[in-house]
Chimera marker file (.cmm) of the C-alpha trace (Angstrom):
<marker_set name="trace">
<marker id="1" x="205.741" y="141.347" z="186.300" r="1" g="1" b="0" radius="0.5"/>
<marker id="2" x="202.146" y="142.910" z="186.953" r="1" g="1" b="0" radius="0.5"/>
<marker id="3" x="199.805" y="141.571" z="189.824" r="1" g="1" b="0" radius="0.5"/>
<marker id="4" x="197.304" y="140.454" z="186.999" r="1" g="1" b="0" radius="0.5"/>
<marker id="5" x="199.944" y="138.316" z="185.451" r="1" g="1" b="0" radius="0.5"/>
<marker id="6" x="201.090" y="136.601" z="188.236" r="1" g="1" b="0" radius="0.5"/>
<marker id="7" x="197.218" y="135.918" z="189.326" r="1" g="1" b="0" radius="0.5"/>
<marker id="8" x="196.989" y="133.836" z="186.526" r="1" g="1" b="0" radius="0.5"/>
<marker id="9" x="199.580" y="131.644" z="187.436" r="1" g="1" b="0" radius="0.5"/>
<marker id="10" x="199.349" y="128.298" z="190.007" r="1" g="1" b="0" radius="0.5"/>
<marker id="11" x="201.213" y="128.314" z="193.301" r="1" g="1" b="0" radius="0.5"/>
<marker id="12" x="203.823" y="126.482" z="191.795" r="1" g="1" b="0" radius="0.5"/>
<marker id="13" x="204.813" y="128.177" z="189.390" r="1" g="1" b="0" radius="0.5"/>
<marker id="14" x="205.042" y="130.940" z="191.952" r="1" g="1" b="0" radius="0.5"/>
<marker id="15" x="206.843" y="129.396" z="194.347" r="1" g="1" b="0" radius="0.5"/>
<marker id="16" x="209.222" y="128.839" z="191.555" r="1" g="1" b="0" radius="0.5"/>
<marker id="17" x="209.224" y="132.474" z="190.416" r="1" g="1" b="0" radius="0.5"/>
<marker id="18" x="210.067" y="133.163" z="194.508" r="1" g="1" b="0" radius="0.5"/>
<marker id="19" x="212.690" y="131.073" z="194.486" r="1" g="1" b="0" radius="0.5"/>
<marker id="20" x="214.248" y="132.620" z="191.174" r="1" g="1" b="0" radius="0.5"/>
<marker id="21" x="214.137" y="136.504" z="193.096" r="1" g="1" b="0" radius="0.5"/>
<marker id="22" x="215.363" y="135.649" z="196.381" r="1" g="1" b="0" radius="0.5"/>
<marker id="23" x="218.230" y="133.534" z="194.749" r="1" g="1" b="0" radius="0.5"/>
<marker id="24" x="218.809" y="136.895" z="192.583" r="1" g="1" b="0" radius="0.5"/>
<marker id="25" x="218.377" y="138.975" z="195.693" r="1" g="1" b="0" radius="0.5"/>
<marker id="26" x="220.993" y="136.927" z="197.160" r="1" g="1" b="0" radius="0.5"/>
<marker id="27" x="223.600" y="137.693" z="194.352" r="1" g="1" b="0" radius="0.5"/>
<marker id="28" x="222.731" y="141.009" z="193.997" r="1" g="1" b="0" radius="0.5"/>
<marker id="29" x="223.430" y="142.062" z="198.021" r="1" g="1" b="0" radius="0.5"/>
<marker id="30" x="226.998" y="139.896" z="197.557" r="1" g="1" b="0" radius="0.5"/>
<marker id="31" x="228.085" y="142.196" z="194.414" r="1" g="1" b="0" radius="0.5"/>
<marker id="32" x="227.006" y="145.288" z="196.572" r="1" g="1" b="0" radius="0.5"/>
<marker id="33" x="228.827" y="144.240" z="199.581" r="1" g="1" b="0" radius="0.5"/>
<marker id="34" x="231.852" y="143.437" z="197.217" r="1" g="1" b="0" radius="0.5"/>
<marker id="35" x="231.400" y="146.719" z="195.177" r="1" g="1" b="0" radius="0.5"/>
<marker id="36" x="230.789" y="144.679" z="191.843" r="1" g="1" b="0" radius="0.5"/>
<marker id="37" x="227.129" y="146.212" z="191.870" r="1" g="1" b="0" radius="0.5"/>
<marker id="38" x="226.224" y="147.893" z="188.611" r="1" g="1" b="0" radius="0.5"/>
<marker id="39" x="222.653" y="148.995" z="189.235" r="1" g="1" b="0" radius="0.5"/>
<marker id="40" x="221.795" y="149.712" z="192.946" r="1" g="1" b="0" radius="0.5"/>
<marker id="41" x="217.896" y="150.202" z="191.911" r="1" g="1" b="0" radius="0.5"/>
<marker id="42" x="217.544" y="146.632" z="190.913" r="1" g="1" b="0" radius="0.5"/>
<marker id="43" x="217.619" y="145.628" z="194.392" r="1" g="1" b="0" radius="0.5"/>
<marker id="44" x="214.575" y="147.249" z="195.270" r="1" g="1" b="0" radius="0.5"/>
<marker id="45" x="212.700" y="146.277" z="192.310" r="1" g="1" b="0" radius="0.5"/>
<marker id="46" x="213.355" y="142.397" z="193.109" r="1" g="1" b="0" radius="0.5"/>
<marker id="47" x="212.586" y="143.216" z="196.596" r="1" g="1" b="0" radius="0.5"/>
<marker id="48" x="209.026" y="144.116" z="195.604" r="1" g="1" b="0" radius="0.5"/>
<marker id="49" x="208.423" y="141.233" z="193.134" r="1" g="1" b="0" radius="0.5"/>
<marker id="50" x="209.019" y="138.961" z="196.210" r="1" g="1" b="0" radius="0.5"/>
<marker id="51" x="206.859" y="140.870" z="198.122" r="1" g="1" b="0" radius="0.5"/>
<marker id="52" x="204.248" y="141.402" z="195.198" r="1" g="1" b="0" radius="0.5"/>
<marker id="53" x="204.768" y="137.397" z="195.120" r="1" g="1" b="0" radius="0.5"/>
<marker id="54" x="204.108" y="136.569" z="198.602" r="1" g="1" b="0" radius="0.5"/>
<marker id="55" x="201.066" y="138.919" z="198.591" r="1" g="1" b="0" radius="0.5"/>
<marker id="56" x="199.300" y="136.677" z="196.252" r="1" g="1" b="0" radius="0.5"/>
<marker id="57" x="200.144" y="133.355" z="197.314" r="1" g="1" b="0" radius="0.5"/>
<marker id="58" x="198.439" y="134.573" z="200.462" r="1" g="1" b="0" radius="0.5"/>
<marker id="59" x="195.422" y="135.868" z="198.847" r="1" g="1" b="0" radius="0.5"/>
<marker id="60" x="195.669" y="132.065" z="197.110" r="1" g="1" b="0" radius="0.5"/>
<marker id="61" x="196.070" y="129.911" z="200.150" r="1" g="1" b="0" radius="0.5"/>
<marker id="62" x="193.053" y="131.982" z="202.153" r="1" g="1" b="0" radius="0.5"/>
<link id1="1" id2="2" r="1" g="1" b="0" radius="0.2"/>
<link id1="2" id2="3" r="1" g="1" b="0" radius="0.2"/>
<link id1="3" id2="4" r="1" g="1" b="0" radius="0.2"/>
<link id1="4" id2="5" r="1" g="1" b="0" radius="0.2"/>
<link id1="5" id2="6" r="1" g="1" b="0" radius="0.2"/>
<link id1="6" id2="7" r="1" g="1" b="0" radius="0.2"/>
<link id1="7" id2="8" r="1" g="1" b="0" radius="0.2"/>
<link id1="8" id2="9" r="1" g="1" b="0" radius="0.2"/>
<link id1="9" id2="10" r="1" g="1" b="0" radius="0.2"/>
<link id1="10" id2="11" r="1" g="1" b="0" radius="0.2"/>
<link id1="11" id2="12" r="1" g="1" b="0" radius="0.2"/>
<link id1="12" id2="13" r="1" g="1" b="0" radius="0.2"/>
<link id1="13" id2="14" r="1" g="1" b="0" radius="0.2"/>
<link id1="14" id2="15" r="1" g="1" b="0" radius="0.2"/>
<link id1="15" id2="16" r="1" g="1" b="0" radius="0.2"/>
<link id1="16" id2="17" r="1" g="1" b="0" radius="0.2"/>
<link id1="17" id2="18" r="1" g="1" b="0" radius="0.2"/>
<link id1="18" id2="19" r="1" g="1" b="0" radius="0.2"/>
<link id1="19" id2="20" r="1" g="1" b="0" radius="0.2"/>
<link id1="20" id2="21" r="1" g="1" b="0" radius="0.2"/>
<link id1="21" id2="22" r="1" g="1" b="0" radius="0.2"/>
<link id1="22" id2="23" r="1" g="1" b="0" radius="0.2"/>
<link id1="23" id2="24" r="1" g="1" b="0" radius="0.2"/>
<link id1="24" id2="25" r="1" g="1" b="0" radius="0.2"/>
<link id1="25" id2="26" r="1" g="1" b="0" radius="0.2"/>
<link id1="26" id2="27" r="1" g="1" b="0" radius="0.2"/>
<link id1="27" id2="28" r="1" g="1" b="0" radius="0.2"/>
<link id1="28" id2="29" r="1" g="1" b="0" radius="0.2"/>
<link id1="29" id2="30" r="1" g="1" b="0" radius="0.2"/>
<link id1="30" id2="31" r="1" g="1" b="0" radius="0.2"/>
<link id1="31" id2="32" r="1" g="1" b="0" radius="0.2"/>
<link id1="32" id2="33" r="1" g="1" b="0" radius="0.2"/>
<link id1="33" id2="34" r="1" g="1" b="0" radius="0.2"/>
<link id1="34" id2="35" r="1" g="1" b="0" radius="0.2"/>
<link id1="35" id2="36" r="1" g="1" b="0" radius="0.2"/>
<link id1="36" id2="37" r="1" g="1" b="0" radius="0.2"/>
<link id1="37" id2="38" r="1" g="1" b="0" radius="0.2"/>
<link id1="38" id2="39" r="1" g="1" b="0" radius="0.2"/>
<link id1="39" id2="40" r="1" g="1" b="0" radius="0.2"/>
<link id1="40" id2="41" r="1" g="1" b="0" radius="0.2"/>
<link id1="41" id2="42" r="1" g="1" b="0" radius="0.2"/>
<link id1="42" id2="43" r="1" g="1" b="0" radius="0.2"/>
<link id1="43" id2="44" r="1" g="1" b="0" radius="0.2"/>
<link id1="44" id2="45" r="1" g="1" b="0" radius="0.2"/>
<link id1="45" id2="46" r="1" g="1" b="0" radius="0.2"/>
<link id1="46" id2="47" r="1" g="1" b="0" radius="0.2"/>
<link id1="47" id2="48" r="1" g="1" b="0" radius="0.2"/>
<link id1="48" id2="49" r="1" g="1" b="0" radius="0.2"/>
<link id1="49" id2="50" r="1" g="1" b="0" radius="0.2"/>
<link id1="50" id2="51" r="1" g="1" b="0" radius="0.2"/>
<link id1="51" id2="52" r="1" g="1" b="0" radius="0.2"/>
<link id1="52" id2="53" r="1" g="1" b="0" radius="0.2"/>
<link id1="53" id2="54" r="1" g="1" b="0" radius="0.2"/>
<link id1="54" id2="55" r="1" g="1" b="0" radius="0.2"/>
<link id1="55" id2="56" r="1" g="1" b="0" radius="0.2"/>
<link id1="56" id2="57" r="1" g="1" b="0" radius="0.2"/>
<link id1="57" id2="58" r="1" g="1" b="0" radius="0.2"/>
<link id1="58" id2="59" r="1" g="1" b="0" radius="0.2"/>
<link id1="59" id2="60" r="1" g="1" b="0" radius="0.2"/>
<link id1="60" id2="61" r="1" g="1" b="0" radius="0.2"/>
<link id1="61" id2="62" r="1" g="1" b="0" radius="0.2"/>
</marker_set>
């Protein structure tokens, strides 16, 4: 999701859209710790949602 789209959105809904990638982070490092992985890269790219997420609830709450 692009920084502009999330910007549009309330906290809420991206505390909810946190929630949703860390739980998915979560299953994704158990499936490459039991070798059930498919795609390695999509680690990283949830990593960086989170991050892109946290970035602008910051920018929100100062």
């Amino acid at each position: 999701m692009k920084p502009i789209e999330l910007r549009q959105k309330n906290t809420d809904d991206l505390n909810n859209l946190l929630n949703e990638y860390k739980h998915e982070l979560f299953n994704l490092r158990i499936q490459k710790k039991t070798g059930q992985i498919e795609k390695v890269g999509r680690i990283h790219v949830v990593k960086r949602e989170i991050a892109r997420i946290l970035t602008i609830v910051n920018e929100k709450n100062s």
